[in-house]
PLY file of the C-alpha trace (Angstrom):
ply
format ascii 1.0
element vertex 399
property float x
property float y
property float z
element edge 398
property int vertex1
property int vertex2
end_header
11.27 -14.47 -4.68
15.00 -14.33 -5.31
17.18 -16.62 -3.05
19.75 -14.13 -1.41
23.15 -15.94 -0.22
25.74 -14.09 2.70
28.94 -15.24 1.03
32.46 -15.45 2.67
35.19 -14.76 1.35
37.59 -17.34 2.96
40.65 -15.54 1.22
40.00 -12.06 2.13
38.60 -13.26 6.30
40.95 -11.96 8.81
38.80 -13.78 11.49
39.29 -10.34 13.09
35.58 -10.78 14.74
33.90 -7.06 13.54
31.14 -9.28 11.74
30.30 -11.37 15.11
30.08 -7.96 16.96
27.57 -5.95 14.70
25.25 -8.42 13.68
22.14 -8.33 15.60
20.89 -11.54 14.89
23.66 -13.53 15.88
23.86 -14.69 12.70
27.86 -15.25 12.10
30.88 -16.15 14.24
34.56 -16.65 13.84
35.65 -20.47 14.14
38.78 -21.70 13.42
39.96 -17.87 12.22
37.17 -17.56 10.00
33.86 -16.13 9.49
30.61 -18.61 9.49
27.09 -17.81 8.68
24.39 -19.42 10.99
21.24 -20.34 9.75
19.20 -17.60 11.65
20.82 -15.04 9.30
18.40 -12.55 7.68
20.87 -10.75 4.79
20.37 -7.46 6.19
23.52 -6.68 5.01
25.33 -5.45 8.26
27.99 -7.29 8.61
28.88 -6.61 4.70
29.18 -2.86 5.50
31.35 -3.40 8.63
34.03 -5.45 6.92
37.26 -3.60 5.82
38.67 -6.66 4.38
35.59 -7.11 1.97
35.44 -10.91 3.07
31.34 -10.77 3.16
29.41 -10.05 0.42
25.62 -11.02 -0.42
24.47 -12.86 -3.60
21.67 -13.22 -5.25
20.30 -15.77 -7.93
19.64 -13.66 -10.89
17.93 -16.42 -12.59
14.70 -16.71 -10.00
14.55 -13.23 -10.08
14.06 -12.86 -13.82
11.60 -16.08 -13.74
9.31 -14.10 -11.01
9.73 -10.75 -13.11
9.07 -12.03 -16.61
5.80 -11.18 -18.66
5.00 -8.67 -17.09
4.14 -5.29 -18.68
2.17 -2.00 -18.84
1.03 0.50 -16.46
-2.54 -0.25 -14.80
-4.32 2.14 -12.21
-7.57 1.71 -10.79
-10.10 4.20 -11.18
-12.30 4.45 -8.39
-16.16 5.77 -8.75
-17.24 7.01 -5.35
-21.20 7.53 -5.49
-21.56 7.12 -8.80
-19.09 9.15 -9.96
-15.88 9.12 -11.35
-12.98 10.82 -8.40
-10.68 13.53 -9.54
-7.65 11.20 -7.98
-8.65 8.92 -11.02
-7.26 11.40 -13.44
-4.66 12.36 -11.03
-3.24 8.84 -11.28
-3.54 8.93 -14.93
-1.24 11.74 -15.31
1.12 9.89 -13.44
1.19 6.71 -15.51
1.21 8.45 -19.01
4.31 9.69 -17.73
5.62 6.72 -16.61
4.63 4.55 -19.32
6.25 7.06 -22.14
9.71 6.85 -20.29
9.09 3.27 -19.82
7.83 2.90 -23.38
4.34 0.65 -22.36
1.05 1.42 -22.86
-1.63 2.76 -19.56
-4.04 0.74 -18.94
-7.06 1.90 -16.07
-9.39 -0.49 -14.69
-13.02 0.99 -13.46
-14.67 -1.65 -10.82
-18.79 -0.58 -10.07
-21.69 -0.25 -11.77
-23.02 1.95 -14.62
-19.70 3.39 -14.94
-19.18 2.51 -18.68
-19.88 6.17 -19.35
-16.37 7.06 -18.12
-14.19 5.24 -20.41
-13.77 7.66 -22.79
-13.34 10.52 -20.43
-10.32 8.40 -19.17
-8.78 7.23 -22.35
-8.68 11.29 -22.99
-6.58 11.55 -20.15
-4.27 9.21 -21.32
-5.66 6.07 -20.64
-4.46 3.22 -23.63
-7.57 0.97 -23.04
-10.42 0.70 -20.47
-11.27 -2.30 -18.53
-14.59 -2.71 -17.27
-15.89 -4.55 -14.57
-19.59 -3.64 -14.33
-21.80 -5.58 -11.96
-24.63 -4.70 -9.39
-22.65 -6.10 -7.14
-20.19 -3.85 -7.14
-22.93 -0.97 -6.48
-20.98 -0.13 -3.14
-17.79 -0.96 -2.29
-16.35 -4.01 -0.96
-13.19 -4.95 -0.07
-13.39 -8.22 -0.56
-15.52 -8.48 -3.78
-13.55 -5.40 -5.45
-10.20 -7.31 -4.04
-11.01 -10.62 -5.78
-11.95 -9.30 -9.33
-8.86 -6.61 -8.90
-6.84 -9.76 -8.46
-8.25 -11.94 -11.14
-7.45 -8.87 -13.75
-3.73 -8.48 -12.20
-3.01 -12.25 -13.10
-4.87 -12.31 -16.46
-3.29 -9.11 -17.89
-0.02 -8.97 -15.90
0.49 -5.37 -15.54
3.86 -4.42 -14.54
2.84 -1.55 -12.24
-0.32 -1.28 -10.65
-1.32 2.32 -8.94
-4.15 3.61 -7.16
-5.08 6.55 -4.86
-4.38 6.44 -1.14
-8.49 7.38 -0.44
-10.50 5.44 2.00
-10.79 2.80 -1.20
-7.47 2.29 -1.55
-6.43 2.25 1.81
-8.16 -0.75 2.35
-8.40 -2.63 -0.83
-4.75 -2.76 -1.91
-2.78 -4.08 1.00
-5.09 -7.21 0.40
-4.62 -7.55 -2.75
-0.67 -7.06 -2.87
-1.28 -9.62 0.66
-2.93 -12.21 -1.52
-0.21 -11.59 -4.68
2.43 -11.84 -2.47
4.19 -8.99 -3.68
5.15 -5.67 -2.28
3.06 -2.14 -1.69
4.02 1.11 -1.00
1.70 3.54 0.06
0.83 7.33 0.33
3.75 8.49 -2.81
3.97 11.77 -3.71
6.51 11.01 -6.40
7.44 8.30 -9.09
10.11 7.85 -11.62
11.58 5.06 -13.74
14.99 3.81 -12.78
17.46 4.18 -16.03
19.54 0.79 -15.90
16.74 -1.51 -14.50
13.33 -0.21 -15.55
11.92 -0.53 -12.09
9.14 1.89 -10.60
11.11 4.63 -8.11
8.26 4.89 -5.36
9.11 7.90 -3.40
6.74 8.43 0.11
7.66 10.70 3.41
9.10 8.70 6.37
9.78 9.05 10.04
7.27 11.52 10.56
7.88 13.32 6.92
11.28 14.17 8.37
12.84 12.18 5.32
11.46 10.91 1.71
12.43 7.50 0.97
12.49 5.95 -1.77
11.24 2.29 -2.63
11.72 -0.30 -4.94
10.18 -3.86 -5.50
12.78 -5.67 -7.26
11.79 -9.05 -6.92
8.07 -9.48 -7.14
5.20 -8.68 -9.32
3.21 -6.36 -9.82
4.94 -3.05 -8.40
2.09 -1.46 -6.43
1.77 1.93 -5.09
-0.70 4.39 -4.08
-1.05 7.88 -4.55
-1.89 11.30 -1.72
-4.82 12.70 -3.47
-4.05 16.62 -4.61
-0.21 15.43 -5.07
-0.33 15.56 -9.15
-2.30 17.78 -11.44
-4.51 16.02 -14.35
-3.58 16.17 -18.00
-5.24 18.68 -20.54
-7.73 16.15 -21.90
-7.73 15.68 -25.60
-9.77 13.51 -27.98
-7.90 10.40 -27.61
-8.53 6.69 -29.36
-8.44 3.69 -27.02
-9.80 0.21 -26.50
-12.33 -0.44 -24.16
-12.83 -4.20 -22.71
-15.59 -5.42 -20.76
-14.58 -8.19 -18.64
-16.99 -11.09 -17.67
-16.48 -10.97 -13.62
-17.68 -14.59 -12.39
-18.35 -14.30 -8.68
-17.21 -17.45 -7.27
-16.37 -15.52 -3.66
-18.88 -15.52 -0.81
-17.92 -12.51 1.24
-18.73 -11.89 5.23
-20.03 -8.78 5.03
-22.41 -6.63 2.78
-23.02 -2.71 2.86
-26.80 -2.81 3.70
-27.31 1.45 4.06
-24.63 4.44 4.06
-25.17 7.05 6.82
-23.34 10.23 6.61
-22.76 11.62 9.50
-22.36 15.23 10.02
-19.50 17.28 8.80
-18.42 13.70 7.04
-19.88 15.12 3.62
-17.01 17.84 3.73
-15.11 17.61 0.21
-12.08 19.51 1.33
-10.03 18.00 -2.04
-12.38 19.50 -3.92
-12.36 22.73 -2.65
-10.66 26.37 -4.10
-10.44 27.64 -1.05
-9.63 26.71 2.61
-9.19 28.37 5.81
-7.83 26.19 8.08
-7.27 26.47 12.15
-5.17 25.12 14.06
-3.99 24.82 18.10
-3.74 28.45 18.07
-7.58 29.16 17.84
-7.73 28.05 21.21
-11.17 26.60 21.87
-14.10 24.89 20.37
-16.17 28.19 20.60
-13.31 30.37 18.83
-13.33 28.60 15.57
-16.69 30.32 14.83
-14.25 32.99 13.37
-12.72 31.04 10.84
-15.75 29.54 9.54
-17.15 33.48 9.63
-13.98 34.01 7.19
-14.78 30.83 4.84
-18.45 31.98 4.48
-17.52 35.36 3.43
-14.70 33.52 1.05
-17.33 30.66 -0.13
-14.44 28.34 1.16
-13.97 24.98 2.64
-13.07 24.85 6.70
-9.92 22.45 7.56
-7.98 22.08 10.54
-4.27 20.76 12.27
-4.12 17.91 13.78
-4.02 19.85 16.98
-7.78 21.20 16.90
-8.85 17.70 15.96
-7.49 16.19 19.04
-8.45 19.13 21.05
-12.09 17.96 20.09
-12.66 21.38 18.65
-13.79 20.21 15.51
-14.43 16.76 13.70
-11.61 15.04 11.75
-13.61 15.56 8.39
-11.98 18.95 8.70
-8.00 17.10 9.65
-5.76 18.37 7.15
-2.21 16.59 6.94
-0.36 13.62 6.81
-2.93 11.43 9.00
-6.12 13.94 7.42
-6.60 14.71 4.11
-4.02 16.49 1.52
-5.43 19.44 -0.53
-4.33 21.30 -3.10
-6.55 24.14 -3.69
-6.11 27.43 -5.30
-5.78 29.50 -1.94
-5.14 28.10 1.53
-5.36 30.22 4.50
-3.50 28.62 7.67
-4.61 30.68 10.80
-2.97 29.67 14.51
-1.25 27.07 12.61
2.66 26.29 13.36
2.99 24.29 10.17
4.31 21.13 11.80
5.38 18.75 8.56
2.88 16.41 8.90
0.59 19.21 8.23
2.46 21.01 5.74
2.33 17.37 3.36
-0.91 17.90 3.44
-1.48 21.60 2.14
2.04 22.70 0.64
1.35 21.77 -3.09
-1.55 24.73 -2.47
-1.47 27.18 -5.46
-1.28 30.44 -2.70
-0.81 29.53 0.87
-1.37 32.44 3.39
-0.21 32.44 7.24
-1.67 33.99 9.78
0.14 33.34 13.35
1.54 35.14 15.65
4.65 33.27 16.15
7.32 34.93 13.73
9.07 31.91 13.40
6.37 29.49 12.87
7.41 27.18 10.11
4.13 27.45 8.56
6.19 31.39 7.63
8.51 29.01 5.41
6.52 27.80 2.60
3.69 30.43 2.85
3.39 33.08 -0.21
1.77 35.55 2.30
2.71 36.15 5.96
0.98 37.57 8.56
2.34 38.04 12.01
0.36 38.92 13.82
-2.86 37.68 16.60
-5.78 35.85 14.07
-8.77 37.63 15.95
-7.70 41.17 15.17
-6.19 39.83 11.66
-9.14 38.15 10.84
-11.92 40.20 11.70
-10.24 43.11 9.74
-9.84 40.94 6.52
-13.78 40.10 6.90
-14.75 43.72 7.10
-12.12 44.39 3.89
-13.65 41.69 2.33
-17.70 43.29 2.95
-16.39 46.90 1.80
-15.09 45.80 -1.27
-18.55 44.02 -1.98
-20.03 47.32 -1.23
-21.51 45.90 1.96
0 1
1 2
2 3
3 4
4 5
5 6
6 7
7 8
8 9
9 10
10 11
11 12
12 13
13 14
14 15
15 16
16 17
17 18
18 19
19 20
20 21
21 22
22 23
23 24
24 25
25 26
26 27
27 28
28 29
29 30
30 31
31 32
32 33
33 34
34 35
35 36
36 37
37 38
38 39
39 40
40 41
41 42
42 43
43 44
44 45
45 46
46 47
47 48
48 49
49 50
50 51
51 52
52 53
53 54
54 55
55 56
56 57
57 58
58 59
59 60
60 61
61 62
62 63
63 64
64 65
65 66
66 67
67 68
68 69
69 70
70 71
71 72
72 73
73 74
74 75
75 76
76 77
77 78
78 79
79 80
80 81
81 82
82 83
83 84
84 85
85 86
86 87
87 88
88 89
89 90
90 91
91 92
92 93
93 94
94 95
95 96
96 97
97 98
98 99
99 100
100 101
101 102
102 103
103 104
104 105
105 106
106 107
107 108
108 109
109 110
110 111
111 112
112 113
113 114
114 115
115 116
116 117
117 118
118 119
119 120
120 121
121 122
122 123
123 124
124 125
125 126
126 127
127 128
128 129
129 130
130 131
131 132
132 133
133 134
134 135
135 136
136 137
137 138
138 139
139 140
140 141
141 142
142 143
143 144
144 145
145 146
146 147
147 148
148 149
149 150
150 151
151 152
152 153
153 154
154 155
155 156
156 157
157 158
158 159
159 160
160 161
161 162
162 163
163 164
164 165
165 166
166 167
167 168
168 169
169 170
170 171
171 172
172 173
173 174
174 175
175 176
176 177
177 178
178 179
179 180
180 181
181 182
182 183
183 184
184 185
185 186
186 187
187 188
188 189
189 190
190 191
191 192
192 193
193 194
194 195
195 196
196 197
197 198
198 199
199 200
200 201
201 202
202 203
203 204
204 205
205 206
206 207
207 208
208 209
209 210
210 211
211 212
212 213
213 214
214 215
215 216
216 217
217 218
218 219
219 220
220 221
221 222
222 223
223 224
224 225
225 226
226 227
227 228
228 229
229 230
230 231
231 232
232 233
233 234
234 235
235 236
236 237
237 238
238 239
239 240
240 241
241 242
242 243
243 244
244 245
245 246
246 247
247 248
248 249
249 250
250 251
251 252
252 253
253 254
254 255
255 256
256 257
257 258
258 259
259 260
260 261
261 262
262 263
263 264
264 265
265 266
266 267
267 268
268 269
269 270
270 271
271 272
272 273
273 274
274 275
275 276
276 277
277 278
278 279
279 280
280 281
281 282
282 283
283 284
284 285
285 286
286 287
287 288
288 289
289 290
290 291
291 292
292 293
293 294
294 295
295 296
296 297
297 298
298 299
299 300
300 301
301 302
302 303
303 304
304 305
305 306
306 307
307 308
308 309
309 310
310 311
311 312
312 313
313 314
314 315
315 316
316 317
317 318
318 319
319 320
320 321
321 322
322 323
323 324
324 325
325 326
326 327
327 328
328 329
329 330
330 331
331 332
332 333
333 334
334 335
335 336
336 337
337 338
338 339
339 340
340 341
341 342
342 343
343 344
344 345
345 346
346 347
347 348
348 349
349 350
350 351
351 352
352 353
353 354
354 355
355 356
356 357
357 358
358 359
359 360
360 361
361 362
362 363
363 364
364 365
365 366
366 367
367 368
368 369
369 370
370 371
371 372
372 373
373 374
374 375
375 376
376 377
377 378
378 379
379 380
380 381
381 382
382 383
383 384
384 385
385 386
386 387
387 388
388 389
389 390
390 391
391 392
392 393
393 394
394 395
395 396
396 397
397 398
């Protein structure tokens, strides 16, 4: 990592004390009419800001940076196969790193980690994939963190991509803060936007904050690979077209004894939900009002053939499971119609369901937020609105 440096400027220093006051560290003090940095300094840059006389300034030592930084290049995501087969996020991530890669002007590389998965290369390399690398093993049957963590890492050092992306599922929640933990470099999760940085070339990794009340975003300037991961539903695939690409099988020598080993899967119930999936979901939330009432909105998503999600609210409530959670700490969907009944639209939900083709709202609250980003709203109580729209629904079926 660079070596930063909080630099006085003994020419411009007043010794008029503002740097002593603000830092919160404890870091600098006046002697003699001039500023001194202490050892317990952290560079967070503080004092700099505070100084009208621009006597502080931080430097840093270009040349480590560009030794950390250098051969690096290329876009790499890792496809994940969940059960055997290949997750839409894959080619969600692909999308994103052909577009990266053609400002960038690199090629997209995607790495597949299981077993019996070479049939997927060339779907991938139609979506935009340069070349395929293939890690196929029984061992990697089920998924591992640490197994699928050690071979991830090997590949990162042998090919040195210069970005490295992958989805933020269950997978990749877990498997890449170890990895970026054991290449020492940086991670930012849960993006919902990326873009390459004119001047420098670096990956702009943008991801809510504070509650989704702000979107930051991040940059690793310093260490290698940039890593990110990605909200499911976020970005659309590419049109696949009949694409050429390489496809390389790489000879995985286990050397790693792990502590654990998936011996069975149980799926519990309501855990097989595919809510990402879906085309349609009716979702309730704290203004259903009981465990009992949400019979009505899976009476409306049988009559749709939909998917049944839920706020935050009704998950806490205990009124239905957190397969169902919908929102920044459930799962983000983006499906052709989404049907928010009782719902306020709180942010943290609405990161999870606004890039919905149609969103309707059904609440009684005219100034629900949830009113703000929906295509269709209803004011009005859900169990006279909804009842209605399932007998509209039967009459036009001739029912």
């Amino acid at each position: 990592m660079a070596k930063i440096e909080l630099k006085v400027i003994v020419e411009n220093c007043t010794g008029c004390g503002v740097c002593e006051q603000v830092c919160p560290y404890g870091a600098i003090e006046v002697v003699d009419g001039k500023a001194k940095v202490k050892d317990n300094c952290v560079f967070c840059g503080i004092c700099v800001e505070s100084c009208s006389f621009e006597a502080l300034e931080l430097v840093e030592e270009e040349k480590e940076i560009k030794e950390v930084v250098s051969g690096y290049s290329g876009i790499m995501i890792f496809g994940e196969v969940l059960n055997g087969e290949l997750s839409k996020v894959s080619l969600e991530i692909l999308s994103v790193a052909r577009t990266l890669a053609d400002k960038r002007k690199t090629h997209v590389t995607t790495l597949l980690i299981g077993h019996n998965i070479e049939k997927y290369a060339q779907e991938l390399i139609n979506h935009g994939a340069d070349r395929v690398i293939i890690v196929d093993n029984p061992d990697f049957e089920r998924f591992v963190d640490e197994l699928y963590a050690d071979a991830l890492v090997k590949i990162i050092e042998e090919y040195k991509p210069e970005v490295v992306i992958g989805g933020a599922t269950a997978i990749g929640r877990a498997l890449f803060p170890r990895v970026a933990a054991i290449l020492k470099t940086g991670l930012t999760a849960d993006c919902t936007e990326f873009d390459i940085e004119e001047n420098t070339g670096l990956l702009l990794q943008t991801r809510p904050a504070f509650g989704g009340n702000i979107m930051a975003t991040i940059k690793t300037e310093y260490t290698r690979p940039q890593m990110a991961t990605v909200r499911p539903r976020v970005f659309k695939p590419l049109a696949p077209q009949e694409r050429k690409g390489e496809v390389i099988k790489f000879n995985y020598d286990r050397k790693t004894d792990t502590y654990k080993k998936v011996i069975d899967i149980i799926i519990e119930e309501g855990e097989n939900i595919n809510l990402e999936e879906a085309d349609i979901i009716v979702s309730g939330g704290r203004g259903v009002g009981s465990q009992e009432n949400f019979k009505i909105i899976f009476d409306l998503a049988k009559e749709l053939n939909a998917a049944v999600g839920a706020s935050r609210a009704a998950v806490d409530a205990g009124w239905i499971s957190y397969a169902h959670q919908v929102g920044q700490t459930g799962k983000t969907v983006s499906p052709k119609v989404y049907i928010a009944c009782g719902i306020s639209g709180a942010i943290q939900h609405q990161v999870g369901m606004k890039s919905s083709d149609f969103i309707i709202a059904i609440n009684k609250d005219p100034e629900a937020p949830i009113f703000d980003i929906a295509d269709l709203g209803i004011v009005g109580d859900l169990f006279e609105v909804i009842p209605a729209l399932i007998k509209e629904i039967k009459k036009r079926r001739g029912e």
